[in-house]
MARDREN-632163 format. One record per residue: residue in three letters; x, y, z of N, C-alpha, C, CB in turn. Coordinates in steps of 0.05 Angstrom, whole numbers, plus 32768, in hexadecimal, padded with zeros to 4 digits. Glycine has a CB too. Example, Ala and Ser with C-alpha at 12.3 -4.5 7.8 and 13.67 -1.06 7.14 Angstrom:
REM residues 2
ALA81087F8E809C80F67FA6809C81087FBE809C80E27FA780B5SER81017FD3808E81117FEB808F81028001809D811A7FF48072
//
This chain:
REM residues 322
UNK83037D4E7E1583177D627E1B83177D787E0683337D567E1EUNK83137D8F7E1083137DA27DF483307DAC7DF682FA7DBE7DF3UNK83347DB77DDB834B7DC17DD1834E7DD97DCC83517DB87DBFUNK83417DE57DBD83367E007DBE833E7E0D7DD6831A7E027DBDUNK834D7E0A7DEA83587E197E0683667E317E00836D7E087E17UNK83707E467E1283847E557E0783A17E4B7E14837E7E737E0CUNK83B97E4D7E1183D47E4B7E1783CF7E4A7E3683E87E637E0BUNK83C37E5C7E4283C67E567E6483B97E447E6E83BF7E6B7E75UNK83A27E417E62838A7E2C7E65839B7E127E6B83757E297E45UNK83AA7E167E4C83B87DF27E4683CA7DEF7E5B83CC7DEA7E26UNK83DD7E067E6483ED7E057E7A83E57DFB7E9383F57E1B7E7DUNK83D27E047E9F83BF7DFF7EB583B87DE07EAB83A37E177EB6UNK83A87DDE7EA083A97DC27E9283C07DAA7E9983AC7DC77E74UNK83C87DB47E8F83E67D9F7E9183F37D957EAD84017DAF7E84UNK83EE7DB27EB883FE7DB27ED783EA7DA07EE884037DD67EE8UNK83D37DA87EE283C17D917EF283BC7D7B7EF283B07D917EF4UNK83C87D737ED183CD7D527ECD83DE7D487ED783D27D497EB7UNK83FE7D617ED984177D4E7EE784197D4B7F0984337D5D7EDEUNK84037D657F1083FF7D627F2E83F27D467F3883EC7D797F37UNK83D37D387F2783C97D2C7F2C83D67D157F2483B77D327F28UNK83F27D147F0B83FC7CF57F0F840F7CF57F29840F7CE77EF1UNK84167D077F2D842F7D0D7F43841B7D037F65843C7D3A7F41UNK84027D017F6283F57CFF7F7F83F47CDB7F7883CE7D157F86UNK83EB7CD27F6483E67CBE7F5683FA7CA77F5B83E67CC67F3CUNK84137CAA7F4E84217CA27F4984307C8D7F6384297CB57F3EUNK842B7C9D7F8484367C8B7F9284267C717F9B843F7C997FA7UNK84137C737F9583FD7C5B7F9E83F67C4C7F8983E17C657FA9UNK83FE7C4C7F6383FE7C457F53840C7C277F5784057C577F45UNK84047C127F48841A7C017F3984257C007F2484177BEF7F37UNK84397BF57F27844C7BFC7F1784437BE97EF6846A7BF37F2AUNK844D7BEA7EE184417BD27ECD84507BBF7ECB843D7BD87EB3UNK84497BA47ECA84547B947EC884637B8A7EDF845E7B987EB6UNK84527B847EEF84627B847F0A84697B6B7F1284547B8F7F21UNK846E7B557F0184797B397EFF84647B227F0984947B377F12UNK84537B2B7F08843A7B1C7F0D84217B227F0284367B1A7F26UNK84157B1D7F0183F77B1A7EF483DE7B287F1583F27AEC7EEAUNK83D17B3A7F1183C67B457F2C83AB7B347F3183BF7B677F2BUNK83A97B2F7F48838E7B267F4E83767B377F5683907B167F60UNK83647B2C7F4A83437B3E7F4C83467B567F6883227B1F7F57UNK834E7B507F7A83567B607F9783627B7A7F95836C7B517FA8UNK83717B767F7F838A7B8E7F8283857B9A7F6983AF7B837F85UNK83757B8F7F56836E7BA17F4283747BBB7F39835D7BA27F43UNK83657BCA7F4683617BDA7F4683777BE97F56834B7BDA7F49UNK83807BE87F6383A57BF47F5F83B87BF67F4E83B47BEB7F69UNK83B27BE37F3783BF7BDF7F2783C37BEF7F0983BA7BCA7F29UNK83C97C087F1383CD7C207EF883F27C1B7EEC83C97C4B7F0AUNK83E17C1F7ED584067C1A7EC8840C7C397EBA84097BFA7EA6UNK84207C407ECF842D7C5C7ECA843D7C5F7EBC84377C677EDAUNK84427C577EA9845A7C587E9E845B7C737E95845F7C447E88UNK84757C7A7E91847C7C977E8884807C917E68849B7CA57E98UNK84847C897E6084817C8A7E4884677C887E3884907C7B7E40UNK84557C767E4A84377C787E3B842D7C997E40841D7C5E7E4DUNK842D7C9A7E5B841F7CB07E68842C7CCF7E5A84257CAD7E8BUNK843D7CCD7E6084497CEA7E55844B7CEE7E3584677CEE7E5FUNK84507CCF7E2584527CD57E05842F7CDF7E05845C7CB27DECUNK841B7CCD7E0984087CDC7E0884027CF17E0F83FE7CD57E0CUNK84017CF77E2983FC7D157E2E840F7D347E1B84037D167E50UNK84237D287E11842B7D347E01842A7D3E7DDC84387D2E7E09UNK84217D237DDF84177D207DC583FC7D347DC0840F7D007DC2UNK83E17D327DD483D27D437DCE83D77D5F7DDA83BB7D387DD3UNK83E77D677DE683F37D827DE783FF7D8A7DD484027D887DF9UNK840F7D797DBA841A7D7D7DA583FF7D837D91842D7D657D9FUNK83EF7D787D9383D77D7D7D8383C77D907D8883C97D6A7D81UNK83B97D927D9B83B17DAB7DA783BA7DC77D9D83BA7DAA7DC0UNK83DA7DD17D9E83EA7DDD7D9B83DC7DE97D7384087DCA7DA5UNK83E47DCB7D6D83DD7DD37D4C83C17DD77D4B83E47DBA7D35UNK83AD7DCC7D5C83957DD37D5C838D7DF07D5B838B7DC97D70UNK83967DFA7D7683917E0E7D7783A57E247D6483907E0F7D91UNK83B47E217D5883C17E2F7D4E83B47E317D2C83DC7E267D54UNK83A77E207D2683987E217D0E837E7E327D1283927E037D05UNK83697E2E7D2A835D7E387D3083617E5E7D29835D7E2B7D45UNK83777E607D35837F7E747D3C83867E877D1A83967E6C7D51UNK838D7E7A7D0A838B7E817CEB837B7E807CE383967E777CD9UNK83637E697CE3834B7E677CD1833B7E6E7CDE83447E507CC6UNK83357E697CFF83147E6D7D0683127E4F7D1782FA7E707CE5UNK83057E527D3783047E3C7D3A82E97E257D33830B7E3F7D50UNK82F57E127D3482E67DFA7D2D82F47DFF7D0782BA7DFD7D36UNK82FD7E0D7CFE83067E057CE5831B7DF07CDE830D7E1A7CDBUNK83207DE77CC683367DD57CBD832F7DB37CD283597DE87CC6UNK83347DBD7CE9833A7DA37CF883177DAB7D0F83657DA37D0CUNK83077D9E7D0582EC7DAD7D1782EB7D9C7D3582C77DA77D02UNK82DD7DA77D3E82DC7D9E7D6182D57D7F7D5F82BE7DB17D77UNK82C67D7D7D5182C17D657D5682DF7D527D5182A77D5F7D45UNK82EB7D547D3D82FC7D417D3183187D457D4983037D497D0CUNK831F7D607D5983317D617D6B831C7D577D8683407D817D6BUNK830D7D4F7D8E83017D477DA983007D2B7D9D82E17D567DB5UNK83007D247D85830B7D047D8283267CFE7D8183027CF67D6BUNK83377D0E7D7983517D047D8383577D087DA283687D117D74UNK83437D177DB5834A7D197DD183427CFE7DE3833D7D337DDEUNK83297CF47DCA83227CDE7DD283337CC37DCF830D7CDE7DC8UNK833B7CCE7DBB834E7CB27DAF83637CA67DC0835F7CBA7D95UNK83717CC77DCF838C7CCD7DDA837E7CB87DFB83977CFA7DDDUNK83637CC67E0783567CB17E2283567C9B7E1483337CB77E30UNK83497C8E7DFD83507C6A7DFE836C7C647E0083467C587DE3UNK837E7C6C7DF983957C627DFC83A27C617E1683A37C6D7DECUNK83947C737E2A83A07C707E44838C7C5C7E5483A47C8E7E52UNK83727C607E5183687C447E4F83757C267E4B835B7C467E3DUNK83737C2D7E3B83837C067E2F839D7C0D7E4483957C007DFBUNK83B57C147E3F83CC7C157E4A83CB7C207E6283DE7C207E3DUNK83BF7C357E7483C27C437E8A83B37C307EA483B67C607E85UNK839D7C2E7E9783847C287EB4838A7C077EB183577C337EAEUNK837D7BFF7ECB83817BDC7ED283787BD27EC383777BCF7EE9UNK836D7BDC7EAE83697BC67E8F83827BB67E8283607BDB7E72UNK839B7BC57E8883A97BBF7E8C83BB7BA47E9683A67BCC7E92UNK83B77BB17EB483C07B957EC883AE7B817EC483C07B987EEAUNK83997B857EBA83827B6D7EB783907B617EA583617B747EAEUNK838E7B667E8E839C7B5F7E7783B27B467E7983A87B787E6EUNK83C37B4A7E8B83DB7B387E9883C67B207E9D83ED7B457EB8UNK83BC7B217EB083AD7B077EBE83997AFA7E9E83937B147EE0UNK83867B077E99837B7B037E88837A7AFE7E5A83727B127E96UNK837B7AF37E5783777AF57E38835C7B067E3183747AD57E2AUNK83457AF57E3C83317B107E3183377B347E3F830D7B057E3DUNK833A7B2B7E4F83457B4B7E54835C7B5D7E48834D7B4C7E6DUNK83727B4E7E3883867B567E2A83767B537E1083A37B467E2EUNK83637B467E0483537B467DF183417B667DED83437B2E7DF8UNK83407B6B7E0383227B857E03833C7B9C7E0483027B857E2AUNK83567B947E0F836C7BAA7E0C83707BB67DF483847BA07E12UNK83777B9F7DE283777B9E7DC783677BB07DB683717B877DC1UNK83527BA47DB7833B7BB17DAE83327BD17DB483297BA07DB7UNK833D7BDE7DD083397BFB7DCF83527C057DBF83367C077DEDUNK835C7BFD7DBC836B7C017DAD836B7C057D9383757BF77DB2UNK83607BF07D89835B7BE27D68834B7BFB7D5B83457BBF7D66UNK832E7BF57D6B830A7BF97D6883087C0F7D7682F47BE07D75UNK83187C1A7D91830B7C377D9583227C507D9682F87C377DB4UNK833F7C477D98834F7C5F7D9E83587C5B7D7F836A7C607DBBUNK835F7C537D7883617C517D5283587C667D4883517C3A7D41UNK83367C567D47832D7C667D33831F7C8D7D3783177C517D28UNK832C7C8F7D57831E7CAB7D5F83447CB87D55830D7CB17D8DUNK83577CA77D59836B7CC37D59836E7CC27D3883907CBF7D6EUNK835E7CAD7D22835D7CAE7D03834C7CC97D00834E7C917CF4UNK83397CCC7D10832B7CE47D10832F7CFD7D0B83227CE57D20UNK833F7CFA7D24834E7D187D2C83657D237D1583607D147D4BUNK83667D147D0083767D187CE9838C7D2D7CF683637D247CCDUNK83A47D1C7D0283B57D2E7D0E83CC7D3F7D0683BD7D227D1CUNK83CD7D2E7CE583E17D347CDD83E87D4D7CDB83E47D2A7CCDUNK83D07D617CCC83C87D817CCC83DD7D897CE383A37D897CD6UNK83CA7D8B7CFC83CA7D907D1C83EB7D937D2483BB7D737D2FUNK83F27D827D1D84107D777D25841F7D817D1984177D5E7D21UNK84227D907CFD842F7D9C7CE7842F7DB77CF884207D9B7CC7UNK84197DCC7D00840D7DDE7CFC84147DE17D2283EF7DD97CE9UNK841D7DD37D3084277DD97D4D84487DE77D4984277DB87D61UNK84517DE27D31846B7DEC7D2F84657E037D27847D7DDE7D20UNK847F7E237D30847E7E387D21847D7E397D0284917E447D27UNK84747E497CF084707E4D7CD584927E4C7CC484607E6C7CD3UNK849B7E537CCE84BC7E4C7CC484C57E327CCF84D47E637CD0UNK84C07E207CDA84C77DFE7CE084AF7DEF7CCD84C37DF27D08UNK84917DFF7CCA848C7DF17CBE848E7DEE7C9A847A7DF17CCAUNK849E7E087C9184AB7E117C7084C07E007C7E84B47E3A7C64UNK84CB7DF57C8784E97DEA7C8B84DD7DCC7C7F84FA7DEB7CB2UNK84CC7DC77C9284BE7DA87C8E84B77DA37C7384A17DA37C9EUNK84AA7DB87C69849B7DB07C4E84BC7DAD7C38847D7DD17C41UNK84C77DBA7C4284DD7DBF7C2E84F47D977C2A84F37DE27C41UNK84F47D9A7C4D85017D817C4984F77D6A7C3A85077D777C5FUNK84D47D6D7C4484C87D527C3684C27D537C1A84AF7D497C43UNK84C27D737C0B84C67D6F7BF284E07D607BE884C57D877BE9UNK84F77D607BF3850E7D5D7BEA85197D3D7BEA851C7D707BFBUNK85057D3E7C0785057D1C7C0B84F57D067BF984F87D167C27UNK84FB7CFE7BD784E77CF17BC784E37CDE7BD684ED7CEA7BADUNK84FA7CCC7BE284EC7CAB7BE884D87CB57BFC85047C8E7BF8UNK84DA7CBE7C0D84CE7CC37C2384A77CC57C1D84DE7CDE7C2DUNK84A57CD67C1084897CE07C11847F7CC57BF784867D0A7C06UNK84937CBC7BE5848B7C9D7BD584857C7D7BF184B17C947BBCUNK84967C847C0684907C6A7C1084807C777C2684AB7C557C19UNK847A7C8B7C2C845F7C907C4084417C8D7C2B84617CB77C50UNK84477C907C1484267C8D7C0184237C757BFC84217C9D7BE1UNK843F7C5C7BFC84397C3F7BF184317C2F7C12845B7C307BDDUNK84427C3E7C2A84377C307C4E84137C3B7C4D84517C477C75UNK84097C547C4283F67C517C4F83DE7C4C7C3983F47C667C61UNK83E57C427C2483D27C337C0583C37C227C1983E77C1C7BE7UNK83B07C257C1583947C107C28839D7BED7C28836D7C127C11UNK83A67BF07C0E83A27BCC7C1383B77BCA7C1B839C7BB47BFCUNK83CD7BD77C2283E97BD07C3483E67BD27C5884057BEA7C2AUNK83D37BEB7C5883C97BF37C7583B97BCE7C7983AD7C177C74UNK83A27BCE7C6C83997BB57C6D83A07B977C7883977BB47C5BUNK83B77B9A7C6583CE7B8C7C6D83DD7B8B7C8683DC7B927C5FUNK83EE7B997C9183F77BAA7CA883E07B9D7CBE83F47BD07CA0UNK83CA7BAB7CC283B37BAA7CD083AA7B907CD083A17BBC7CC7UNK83A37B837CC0839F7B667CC983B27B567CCE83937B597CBBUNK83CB7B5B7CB983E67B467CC783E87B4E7CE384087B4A7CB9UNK83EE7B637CEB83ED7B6C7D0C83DF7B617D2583E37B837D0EUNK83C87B557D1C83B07B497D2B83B37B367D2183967B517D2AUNK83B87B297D1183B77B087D0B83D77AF67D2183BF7B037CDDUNK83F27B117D1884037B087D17840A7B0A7D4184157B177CFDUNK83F97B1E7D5184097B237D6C83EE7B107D7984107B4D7D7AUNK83DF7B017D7483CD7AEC7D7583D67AD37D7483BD7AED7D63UNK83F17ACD7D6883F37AB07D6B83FB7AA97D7E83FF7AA47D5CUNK84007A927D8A840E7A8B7DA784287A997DAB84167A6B7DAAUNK843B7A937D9384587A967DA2845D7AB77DA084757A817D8FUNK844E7ACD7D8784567ADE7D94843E7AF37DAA84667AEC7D7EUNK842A7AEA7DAE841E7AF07DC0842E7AE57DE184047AE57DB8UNK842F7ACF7DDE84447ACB7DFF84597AD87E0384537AAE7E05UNK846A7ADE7DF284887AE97DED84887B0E7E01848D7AEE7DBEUNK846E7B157DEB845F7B347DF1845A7B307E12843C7B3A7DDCUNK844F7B177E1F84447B167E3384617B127E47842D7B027E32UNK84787B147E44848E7B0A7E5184A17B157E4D84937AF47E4FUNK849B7B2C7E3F84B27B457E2C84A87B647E2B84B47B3D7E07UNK849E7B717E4684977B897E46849A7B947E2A84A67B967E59UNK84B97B9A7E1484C27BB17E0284AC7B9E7DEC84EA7BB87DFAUNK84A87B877DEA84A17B787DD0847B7B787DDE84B87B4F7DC9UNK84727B817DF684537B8B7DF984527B9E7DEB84497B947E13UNK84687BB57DF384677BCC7DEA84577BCF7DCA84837BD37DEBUNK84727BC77DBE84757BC87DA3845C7BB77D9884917BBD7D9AUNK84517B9F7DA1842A7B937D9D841D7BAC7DA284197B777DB8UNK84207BB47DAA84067BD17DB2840D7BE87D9C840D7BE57DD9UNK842E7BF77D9484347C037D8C84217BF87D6F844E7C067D93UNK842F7BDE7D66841A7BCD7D4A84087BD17D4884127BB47D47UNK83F47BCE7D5883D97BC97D6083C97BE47D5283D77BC77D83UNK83D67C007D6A83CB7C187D6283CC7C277D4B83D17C257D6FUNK83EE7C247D3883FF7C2C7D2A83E67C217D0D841F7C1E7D31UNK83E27C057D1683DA7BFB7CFD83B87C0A7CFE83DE7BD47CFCUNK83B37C067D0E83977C167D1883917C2A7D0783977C247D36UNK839D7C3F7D13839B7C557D0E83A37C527CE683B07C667D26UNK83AE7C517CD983AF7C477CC3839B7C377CB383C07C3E7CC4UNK83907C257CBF83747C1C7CB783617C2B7CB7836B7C0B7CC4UNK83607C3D7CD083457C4E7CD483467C6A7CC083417C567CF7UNK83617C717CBE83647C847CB5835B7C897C96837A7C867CBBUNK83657C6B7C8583507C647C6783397C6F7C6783487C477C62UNK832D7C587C76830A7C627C7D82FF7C747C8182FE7C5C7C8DUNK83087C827C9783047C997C9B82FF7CB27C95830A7C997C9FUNK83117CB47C81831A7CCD7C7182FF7CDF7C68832C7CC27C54UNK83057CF37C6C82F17D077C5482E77D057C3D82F97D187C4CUNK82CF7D0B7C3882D67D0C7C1582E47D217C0F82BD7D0E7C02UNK82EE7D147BF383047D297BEC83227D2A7BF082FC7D3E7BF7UNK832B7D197C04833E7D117C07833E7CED7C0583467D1F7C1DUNK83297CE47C05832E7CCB7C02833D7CB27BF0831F7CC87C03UNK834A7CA67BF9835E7C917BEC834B7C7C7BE383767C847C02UNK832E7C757BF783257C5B7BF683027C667BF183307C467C17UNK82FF7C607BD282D77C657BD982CB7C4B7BEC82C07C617BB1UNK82B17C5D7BEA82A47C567C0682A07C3B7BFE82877C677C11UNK829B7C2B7BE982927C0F7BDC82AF7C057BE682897C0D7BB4UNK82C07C037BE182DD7BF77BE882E37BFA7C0682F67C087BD6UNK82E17C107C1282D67C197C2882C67BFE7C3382C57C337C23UNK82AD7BF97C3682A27BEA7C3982AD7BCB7C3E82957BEF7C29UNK82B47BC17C2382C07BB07C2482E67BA97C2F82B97BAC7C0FUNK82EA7BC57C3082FC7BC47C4882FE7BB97C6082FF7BD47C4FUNK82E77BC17C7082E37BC77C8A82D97BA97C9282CF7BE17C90UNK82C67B9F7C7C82B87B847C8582CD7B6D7C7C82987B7E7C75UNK82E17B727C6C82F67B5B7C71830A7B577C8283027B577C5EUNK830E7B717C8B831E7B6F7CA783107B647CBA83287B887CB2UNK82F87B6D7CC282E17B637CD782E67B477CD282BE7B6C7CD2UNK82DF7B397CBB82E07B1D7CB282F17B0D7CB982E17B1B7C9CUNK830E7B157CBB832D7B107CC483277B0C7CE583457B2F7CBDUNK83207B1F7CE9831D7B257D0F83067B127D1283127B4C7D1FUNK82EF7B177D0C82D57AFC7D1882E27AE47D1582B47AF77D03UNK82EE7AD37CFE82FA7ABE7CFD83167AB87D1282FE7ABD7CE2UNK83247AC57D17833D7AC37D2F83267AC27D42835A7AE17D33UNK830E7AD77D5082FD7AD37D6382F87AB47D6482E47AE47D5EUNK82F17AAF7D5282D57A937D4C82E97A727D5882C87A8E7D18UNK83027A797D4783167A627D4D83257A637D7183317A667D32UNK83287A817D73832D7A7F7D9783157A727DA683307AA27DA7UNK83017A757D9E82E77A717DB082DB7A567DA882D17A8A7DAAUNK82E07A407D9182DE7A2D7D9382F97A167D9082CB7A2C7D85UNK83117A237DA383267A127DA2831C7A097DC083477A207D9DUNK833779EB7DBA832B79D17DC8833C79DD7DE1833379AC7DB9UNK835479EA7DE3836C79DF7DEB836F7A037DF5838479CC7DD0UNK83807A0D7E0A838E7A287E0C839C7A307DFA839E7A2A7E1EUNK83AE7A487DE183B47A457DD383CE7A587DE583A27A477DBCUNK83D57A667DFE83DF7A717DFF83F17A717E2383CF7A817DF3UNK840D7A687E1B84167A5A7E3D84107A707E55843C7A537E3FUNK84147A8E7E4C84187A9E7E5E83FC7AAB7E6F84287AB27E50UNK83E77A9B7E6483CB7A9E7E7783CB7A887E8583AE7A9F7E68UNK83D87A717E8083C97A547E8E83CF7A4E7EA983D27A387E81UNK83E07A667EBF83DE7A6C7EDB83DA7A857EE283F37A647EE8UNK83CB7A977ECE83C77AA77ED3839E7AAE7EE483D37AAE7EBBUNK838E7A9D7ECE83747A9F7ED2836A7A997EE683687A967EC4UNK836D7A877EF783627A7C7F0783587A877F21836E7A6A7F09UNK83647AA07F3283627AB37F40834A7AC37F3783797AC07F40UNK83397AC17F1C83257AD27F1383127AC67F04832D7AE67F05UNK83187AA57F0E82FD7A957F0D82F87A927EF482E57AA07F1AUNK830F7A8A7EE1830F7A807EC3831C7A687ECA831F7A947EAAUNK83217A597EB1832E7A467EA7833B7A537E8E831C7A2F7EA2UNK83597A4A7E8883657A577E7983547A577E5D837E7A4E7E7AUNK834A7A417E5383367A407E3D831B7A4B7E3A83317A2A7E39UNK83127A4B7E5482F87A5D7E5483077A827E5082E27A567E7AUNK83187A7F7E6083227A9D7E5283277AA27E36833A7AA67E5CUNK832D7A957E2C83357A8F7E0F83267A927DFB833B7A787E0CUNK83117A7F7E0C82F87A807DF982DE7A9B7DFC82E97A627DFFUNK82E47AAF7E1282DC7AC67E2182E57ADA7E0182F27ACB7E45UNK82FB7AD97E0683137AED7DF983077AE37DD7833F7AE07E05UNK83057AD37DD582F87AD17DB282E67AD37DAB82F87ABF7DA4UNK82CD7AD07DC382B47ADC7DBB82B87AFE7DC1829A7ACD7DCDUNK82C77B087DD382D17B297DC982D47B317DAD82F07B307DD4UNK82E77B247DA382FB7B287D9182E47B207D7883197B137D95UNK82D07B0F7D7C82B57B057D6D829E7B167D5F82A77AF77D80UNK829D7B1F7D8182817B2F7D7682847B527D85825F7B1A7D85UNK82887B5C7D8F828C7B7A7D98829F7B817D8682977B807DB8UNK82B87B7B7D7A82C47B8A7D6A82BA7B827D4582E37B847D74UNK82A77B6E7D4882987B677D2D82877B7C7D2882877B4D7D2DUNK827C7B887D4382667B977D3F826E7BB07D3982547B977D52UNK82877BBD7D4382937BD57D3B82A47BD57D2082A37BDD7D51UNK82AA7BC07D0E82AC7BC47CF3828D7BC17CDF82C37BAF7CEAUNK827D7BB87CEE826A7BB77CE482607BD17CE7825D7BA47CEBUNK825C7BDA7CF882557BF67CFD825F7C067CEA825D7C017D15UNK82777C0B7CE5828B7C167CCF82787C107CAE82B07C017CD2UNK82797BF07CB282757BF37C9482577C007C8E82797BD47C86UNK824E7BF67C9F822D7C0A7C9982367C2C7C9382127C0A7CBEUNK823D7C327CAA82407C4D7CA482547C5C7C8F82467C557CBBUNK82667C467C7E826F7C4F7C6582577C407C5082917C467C5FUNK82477C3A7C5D822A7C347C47821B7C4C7C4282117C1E7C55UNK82187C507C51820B7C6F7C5D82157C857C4A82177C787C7FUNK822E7C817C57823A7C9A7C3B823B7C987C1F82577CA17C3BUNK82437C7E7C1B823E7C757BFC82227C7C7BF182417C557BF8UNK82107C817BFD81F17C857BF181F47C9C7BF381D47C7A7BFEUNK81F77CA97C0881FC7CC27C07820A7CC77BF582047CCB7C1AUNK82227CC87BEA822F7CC77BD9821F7CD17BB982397CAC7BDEUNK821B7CB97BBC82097CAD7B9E81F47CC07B9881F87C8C7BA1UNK81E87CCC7BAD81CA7CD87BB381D77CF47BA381BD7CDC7BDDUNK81ED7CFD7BAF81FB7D197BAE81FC7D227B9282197D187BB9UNK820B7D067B7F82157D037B6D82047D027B5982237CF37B6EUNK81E57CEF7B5A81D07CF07B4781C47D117B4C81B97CD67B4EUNK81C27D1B7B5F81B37D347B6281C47D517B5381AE7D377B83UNK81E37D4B7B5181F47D637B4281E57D567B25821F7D627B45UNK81E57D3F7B2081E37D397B0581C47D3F7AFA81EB7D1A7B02UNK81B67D377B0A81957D4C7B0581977D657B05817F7D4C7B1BUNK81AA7D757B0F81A87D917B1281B07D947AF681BA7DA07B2AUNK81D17D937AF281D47D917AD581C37D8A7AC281E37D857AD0UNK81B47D6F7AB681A67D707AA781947D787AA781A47D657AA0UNK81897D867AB9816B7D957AB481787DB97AB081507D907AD7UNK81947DBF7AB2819D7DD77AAC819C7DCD7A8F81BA7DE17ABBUNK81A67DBA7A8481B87DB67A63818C7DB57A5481D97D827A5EUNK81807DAF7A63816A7DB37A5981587DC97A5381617DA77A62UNK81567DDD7A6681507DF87A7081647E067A5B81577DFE7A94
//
């Protein structure tokens, strides 16, 4: 989705999204529709919620807005470049993914399928809206006098800007991020989530919240970074480590670990344990491979890095020699 639009563009834009949920919407299902759907009806099964659908769609119209409005001062593709806003547009589609489309309703019937929910979440809408470094975007959608108002309050506010630098210190995000996945994994509050629409919610809200905070460490620029690429590294592969092991123990348990699948599977030709054990080789190896992926590619930069760093230092000493 590009951003870069002008004001009418986005308008037109918009109206054709609310036209097309408005055609949508009567042949939709509803979420959570007190049952678990079978393979048949699948695919009817869109979860409209207005609060997923519209916070998002608003959210990247809130960004957009600052997008283009930075553009519009610096030059486009500056500050916030195309690429890094077409990953938060991307980020903004996995999330309607996971929550919008019958990945969804699958999810109900299924564990590995609420497993792979998870995971677009975790592993692909995370780390694209960490990308889109929104915070800029989001500042910069407000007029120039709300945003001197902002800077002013949060100067004024000490605790405030002290307990936003100690929530997002890596090894607390770390923290956060793997307690989150260790903790909406165990039986009682994974079933609870499965039998409590507001307490799904709030597992997903965790899920992304903590996400996006993990990815966001890593991620970072040089130059603004909290975490070098060596720590970096070993970031990324001990969280992976956390997640393969919860994989490894779902996938060689004896027993179901979870009540709210064990009349659910059977309509889609599982056994509640073969789902179980489905859902942990997910959780095993596809999301192993995407922190692994990560850590190579903060390998990558670290040499790079290093390469950058010995070559200023050759330049210099063959200047201090000359």
């Amino acid at each position: 989705m590009a951003l870069g639009v002008s004001s009418g563009g986005t308008a037109a834009a918009a109206r054709a999204a609310a036209f097309g949920l408005a055609l949508a919407l009567p042949r939709a299902a509803l979420a959570h529709p007190g049952r678990a759907p079978a393979p048949h009806d699948l695919w009817t099964a869109w979860c409209w919620e207005p609060v997923t659908v519209l916070g998002s769609l608003a959210l990247l119209a809130w960004y957009a807005a600052g997008v283009r409005r930075l553009w519009a001062r610096a030059g486009g593709g500056r500050v916030v470049s195309r690429a890094r806003a077409s990953a938060f547009a991307a980020g903004v589609a996995a999330v309607l993914l996971a929550l919008v489309s019958p990945l969804d309703a699958a999810a109900e019937a299924l564990f590995s399928a609420h497993m792979v929910q998870h995971l677009v979440l975790i592993t692909v809408a995370a780390p694209l809206l960490a990308l889109g470094e929104a915070l800029l975007p989001l500042l910069w959608a407000f007029p120039a006098p709300t945003r001197r108002r902002i800077g002013r309050w949060w100067a004024r506010a000490a605790l405030l800007p002290a307990a936003a630098g100690a929530l997002t210190a890596p090894a607390v995000v770390w923290v956060l991020h793997v307690g989150a996945l260790l903790v909406w994994h165990l039986p009682g509050p994974y079933d609870v989530a499965l039998r409590r629409p507001a307490v799904h919610a709030a597992e997903h809200a965790t899920f992304l919240a903590t996400g996006v905070l993990f990815w966001w460490a890593v991620l970072q620029r040089t130059g603004r970074r909290r975490l070098g690429y060596g720590a970096a590294v070993l970031y990324v592969t001990a969280a992976s480590a956390v997640m393969g092991g919860l994989g490894a123990i779902l996938t060689f348990a004896r027993r179901p670990w979870y009540q709210g699948h064990l009349a659910t599977t059977a309509p889609w030709g599982l056994m509640p344990l073969a789902d179980q054990q489905l859902a942990g080789l997910i959780m095993w190896v596809p999301a192993g491979v995407v922190y692994l992926g990560a850590a190579l590619v903060m390998c990558r930069e670290w040499l790079r890095d290093d390469a950058a760093t010995d070559a200023i230092e050759l330049a210099a000493a063959g200047g201090r020699a000359a």
